[in-house]
BALOBA-1460 file (C-alpha; in Angstrom, 3 decimals):
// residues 213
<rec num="1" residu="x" x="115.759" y="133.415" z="59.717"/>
<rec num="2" residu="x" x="117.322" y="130.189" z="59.359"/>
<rec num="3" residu="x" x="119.842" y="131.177" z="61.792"/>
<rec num="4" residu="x" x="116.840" y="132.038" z="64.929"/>
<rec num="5" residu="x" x="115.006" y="128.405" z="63.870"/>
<rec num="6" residu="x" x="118.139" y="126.856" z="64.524"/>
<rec num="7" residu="x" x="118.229" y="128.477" z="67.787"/>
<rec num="8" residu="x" x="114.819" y="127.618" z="68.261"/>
<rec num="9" residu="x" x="115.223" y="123.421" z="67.211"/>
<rec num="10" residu="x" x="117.917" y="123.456" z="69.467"/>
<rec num="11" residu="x" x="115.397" y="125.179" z="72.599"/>
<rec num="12" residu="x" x="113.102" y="122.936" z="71.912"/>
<rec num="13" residu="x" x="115.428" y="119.657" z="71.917"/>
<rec num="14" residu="x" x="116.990" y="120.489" z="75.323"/>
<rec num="15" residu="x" x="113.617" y="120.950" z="76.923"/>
<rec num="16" residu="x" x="112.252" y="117.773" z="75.199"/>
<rec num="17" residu="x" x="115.176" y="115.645" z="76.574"/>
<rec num="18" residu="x" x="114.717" y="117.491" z="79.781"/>
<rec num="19" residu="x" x="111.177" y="116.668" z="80.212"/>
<rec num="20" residu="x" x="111.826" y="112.782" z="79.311"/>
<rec num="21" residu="x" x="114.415" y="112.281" z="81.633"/>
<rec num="22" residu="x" x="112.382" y="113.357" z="84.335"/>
<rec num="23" residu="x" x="109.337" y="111.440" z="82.992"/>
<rec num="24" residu="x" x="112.022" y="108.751" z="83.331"/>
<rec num="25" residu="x" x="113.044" y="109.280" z="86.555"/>
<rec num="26" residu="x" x="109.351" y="109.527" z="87.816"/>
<rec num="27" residu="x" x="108.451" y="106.364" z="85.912"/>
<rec num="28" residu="x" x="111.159" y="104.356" z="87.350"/>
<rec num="29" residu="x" x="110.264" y="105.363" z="90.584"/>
<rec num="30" residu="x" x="106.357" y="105.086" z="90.656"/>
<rec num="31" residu="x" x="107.111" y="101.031" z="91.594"/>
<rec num="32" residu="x" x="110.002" y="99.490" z="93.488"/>
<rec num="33" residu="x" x="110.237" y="96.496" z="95.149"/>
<rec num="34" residu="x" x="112.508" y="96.779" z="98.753"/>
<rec num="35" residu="x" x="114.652" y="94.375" z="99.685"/>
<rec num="36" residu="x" x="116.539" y="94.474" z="103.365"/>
<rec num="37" residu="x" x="118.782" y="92.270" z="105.736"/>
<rec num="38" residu="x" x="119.481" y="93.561" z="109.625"/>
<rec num="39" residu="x" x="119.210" y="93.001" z="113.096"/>
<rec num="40" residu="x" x="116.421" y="93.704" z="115.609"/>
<rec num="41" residu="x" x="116.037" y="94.361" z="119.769"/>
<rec num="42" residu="x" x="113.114" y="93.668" z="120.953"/>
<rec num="43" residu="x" x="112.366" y="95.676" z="124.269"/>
<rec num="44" residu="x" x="112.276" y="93.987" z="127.079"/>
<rec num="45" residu="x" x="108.947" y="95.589" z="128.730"/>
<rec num="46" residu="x" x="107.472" y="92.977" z="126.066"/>
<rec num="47" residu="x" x="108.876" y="89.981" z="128.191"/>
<rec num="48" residu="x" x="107.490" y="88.587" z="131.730"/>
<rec num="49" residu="x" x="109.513" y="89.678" z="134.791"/>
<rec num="50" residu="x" x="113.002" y="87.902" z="134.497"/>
<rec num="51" residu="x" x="112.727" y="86.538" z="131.148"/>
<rec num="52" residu="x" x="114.054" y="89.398" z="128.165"/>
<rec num="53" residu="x" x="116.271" y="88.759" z="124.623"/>
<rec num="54" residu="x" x="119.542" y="89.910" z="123.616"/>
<rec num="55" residu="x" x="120.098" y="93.536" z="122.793"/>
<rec num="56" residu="x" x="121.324" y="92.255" z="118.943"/>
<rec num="57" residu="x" x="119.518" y="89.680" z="117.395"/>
<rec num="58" residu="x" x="119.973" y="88.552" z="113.907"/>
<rec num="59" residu="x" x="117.983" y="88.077" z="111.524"/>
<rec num="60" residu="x" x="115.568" y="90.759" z="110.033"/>
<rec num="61" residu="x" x="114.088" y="90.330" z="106.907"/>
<rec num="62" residu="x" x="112.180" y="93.146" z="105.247"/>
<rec num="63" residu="x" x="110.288" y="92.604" z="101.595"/>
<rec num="64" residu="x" x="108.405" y="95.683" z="100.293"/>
<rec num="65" residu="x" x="106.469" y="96.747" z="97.084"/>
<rec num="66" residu="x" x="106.229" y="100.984" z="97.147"/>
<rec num="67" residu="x" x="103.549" y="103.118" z="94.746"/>
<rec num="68" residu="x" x="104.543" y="106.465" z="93.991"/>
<rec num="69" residu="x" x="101.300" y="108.967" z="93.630"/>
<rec num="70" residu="x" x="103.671" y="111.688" z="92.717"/>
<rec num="71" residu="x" x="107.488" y="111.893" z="93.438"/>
<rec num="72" residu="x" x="106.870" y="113.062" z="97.820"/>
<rec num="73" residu="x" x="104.373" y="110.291" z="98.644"/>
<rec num="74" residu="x" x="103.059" y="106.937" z="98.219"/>
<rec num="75" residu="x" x="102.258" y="103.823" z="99.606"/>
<rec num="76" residu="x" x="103.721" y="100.781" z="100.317"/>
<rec num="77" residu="x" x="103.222" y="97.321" z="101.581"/>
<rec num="78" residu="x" x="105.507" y="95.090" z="103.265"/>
<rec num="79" residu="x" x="106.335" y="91.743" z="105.093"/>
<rec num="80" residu="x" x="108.556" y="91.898" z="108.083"/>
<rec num="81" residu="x" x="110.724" y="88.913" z="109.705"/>
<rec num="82" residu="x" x="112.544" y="88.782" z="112.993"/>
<rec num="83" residu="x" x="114.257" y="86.164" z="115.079"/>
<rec num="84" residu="x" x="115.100" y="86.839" z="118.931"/>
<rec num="85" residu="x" x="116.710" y="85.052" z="121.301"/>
<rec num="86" residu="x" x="116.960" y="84.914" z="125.327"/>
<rec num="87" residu="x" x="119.855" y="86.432" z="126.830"/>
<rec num="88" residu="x" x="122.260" y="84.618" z="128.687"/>
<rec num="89" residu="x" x="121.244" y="84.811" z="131.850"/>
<rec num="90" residu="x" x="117.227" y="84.115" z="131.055"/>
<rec num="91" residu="x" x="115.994" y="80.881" z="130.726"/>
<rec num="92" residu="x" x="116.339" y="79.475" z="127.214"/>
<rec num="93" residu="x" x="113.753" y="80.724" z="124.057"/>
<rec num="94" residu="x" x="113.752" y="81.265" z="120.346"/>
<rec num="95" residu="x" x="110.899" y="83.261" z="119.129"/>
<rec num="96" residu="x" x="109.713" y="84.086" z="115.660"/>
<rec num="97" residu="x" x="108.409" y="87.794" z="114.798"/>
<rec num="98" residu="x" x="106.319" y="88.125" z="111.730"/>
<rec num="99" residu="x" x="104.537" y="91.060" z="110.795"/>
<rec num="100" residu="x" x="102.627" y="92.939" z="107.345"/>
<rec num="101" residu="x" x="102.063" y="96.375" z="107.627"/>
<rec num="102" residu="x" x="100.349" y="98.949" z="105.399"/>
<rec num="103" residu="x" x="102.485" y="101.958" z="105.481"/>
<rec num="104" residu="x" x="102.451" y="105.596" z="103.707"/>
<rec num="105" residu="x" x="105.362" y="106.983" z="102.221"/>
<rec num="106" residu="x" x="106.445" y="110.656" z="102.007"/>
<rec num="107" residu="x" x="109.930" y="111.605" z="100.698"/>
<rec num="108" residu="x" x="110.900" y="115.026" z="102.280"/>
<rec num="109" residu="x" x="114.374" y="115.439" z="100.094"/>
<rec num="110" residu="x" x="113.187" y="118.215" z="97.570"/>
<rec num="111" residu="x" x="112.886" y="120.129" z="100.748"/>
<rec num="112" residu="x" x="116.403" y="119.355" z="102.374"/>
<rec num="113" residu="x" x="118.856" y="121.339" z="100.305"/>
<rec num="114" residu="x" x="122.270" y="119.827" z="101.682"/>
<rec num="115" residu="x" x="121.102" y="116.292" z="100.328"/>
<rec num="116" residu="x" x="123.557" y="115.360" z="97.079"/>
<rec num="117" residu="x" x="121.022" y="114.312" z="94.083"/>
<rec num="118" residu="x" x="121.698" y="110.982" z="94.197"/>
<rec num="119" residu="x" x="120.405" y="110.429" z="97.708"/>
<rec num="120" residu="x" x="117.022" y="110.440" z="99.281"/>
<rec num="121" residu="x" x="115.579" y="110.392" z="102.874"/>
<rec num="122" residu="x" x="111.893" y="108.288" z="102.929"/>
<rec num="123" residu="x" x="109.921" y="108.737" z="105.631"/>
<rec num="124" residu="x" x="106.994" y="105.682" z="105.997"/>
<rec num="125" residu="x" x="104.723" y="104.648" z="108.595"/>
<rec num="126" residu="x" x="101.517" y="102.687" z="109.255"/>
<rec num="127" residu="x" x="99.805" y="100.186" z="110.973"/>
<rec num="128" residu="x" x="100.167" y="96.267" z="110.419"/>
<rec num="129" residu="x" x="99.852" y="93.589" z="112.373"/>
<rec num="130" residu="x" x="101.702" y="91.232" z="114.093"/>
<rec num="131" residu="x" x="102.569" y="87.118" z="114.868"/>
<rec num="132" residu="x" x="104.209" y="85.812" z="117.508"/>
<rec num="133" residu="x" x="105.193" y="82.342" z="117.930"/>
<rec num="134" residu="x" x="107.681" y="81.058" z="120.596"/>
<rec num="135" residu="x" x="109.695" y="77.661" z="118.756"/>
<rec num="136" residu="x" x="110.032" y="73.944" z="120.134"/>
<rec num="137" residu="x" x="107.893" y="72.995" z="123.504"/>
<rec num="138" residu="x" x="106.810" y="76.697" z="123.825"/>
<rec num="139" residu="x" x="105.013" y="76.792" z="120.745"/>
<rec num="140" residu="x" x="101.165" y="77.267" z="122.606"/>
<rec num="141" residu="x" x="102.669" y="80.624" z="123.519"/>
<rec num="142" residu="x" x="101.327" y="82.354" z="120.160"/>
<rec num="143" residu="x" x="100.463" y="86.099" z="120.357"/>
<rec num="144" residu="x" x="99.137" y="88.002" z="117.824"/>
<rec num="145" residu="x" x="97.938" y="91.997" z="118.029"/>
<rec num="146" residu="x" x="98.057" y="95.074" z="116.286"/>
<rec num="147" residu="x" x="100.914" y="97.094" z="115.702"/>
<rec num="148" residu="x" x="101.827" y="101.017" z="114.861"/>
<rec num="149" residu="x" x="105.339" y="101.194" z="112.620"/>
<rec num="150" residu="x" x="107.371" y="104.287" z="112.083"/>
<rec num="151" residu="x" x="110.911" y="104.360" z="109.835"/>
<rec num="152" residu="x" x="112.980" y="106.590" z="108.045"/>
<rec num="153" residu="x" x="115.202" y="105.600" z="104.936"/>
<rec num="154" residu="x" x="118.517" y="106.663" z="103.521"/>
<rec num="155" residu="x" x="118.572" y="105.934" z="99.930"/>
<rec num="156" residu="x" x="121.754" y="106.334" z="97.680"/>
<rec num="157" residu="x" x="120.863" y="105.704" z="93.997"/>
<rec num="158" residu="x" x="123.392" y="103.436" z="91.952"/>
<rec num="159" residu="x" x="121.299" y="104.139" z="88.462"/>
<rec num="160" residu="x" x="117.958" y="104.903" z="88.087"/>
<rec num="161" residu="x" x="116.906" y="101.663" z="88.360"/>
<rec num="162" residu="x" x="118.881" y="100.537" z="91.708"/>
<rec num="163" residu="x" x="119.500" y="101.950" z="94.856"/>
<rec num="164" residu="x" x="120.794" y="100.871" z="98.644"/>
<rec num="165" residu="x" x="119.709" y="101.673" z="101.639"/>
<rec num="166" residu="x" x="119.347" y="101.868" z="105.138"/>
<rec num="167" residu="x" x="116.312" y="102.413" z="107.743"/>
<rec num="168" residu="x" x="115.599" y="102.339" z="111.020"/>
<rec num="169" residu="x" x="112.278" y="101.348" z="112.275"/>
<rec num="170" residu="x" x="110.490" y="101.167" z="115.455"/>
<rec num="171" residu="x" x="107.203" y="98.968" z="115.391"/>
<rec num="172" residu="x" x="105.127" y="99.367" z="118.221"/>
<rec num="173" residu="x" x="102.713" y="96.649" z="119.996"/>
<rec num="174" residu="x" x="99.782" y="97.953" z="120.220"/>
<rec num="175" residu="x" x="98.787" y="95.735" z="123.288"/>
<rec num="176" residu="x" x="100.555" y="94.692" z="126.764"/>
<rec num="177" residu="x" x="101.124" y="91.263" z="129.009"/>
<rec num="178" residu="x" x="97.893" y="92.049" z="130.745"/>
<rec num="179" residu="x" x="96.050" y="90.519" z="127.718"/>
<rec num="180" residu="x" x="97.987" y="87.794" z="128.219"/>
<rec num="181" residu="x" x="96.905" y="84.516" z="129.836"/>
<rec num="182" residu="x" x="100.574" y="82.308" z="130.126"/>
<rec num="183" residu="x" x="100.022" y="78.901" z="128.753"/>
<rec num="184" residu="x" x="103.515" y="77.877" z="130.108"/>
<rec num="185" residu="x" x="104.440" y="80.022" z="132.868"/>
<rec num="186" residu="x" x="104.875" y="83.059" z="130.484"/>
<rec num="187" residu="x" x="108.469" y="81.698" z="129.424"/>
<rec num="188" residu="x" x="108.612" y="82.552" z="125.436"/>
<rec num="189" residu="x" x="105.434" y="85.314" z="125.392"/>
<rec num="190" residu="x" x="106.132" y="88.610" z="123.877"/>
<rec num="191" residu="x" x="104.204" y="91.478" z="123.756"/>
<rec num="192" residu="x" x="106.096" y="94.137" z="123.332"/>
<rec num="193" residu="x" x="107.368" y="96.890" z="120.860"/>
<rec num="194" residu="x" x="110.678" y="96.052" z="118.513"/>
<rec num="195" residu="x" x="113.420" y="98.023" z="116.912"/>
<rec num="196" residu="x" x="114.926" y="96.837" z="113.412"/>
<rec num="197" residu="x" x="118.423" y="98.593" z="112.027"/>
<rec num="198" residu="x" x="118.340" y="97.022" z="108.217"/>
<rec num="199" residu="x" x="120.535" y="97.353" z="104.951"/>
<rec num="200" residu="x" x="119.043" y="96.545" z="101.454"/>
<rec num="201" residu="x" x="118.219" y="96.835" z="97.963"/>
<rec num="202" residu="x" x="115.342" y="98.938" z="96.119"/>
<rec num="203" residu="x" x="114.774" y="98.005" z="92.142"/>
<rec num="204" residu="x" x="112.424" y="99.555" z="90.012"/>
<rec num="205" residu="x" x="109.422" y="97.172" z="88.806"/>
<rec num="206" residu="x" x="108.621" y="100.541" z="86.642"/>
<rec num="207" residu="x" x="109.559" y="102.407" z="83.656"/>
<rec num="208" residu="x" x="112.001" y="100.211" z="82.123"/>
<rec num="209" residu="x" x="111.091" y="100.303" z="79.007"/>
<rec num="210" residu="x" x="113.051" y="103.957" z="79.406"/>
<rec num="211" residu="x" x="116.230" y="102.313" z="80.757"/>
<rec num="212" residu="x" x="119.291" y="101.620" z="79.270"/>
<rec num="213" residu="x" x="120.684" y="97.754" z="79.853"/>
């Protein structure tokens, strides 16, 4: 007798620690905030006729806050940043790319056996808007319209709390240069779609009280 309820304490233990450390696991992941630093091209259908940006521009700046429903899909909202610059051969511009999209989040990795357990693919997308503003003397040349964004995320977990990442986005402008009346002979506009290739940092704003220091 005593021997089975030993058997049975120790059951009941494993699944008890079993079931905390994935409470844990979901806890710490219901809120992150997402950190990222990268580069961006901006394609050149968004520029008047001889006027386009370098294929690399630097930099991107990405800051996120994600909401797990349950441990597939979420939401998220984040703040976007991107410099460009004209190529060599284009007359000179600097512009400024600012965006804040709304995006849902669905992670697809329970599904993908080959992925180890400490990484994760995210897939997130969702409309926003955007703000663009040529710098110095072209400054009148402010746009702003609507935009579709699509990414997908590699995540490698450090802890439970920390992970990197990568993702590569594509945000699309959802308008065109025909909406555009040229304040100074077009030189700076942009209406156009952009792609971003970032690196960053995701930390859990949840569950810490679970966490070891």
């Amino acid at each position: 007798m005593q021997h089975n309820f030993k058997q049975y304490l120790f059951f009941f233990i494993i699944v008890f620690v079993t079931y905390n450390s994935e409470a844990q696991l979901r806890d710490t992941a219901k809120w992150k905030a997402l950190f990222a630093l990268g580069v961006n091209y901006p394609t050149t259908d968004g520029f008047v006729t001889g006027s386009y940006a370098q294929s690399i521009n630097f930099p991107t700046v990405n800051l996120g806050v994600q909401h797990m429903f349950k441990s597939q899909y979420g939401v998220k909202l984040d703040f976007g940043f991107n410099r460009f610059k004209n190529h060599n051969d284009t007359p000179e511009f600097k512009i400024n790319y600012t965006r804040i999209n709304g995006q849902f989040v669905f992670d697809p990795s329970n599904y993908i056996g080959f992925i180890p357990s400490r990484m994760r693919t995210v897939l997130h997308a969702g409309p926003g808007i955007s703000f663009v503003k040529p710098l110095g003397t072209l400054g009148d040349n402010k746009q702003t319209f609507f935009n579709l964004l699509g990414g997908l995320e590699l995540h490698y977990a450090i802890n439970e709390k920390v992970s990197v990442f990568t993702d590569i986005a594509y945000i699309y402008g959802v308008t065109s240069l025909d909406t555009y009346n040229p304040v100074l002979d077009g030189l700076g506009a942009f209406n156009g779609s952009v792609f971003n290739l970032t690196f960053g940092v995701a930390v859990s704003l949840s569950g810490c009280h679970y966490c070891n220091n």
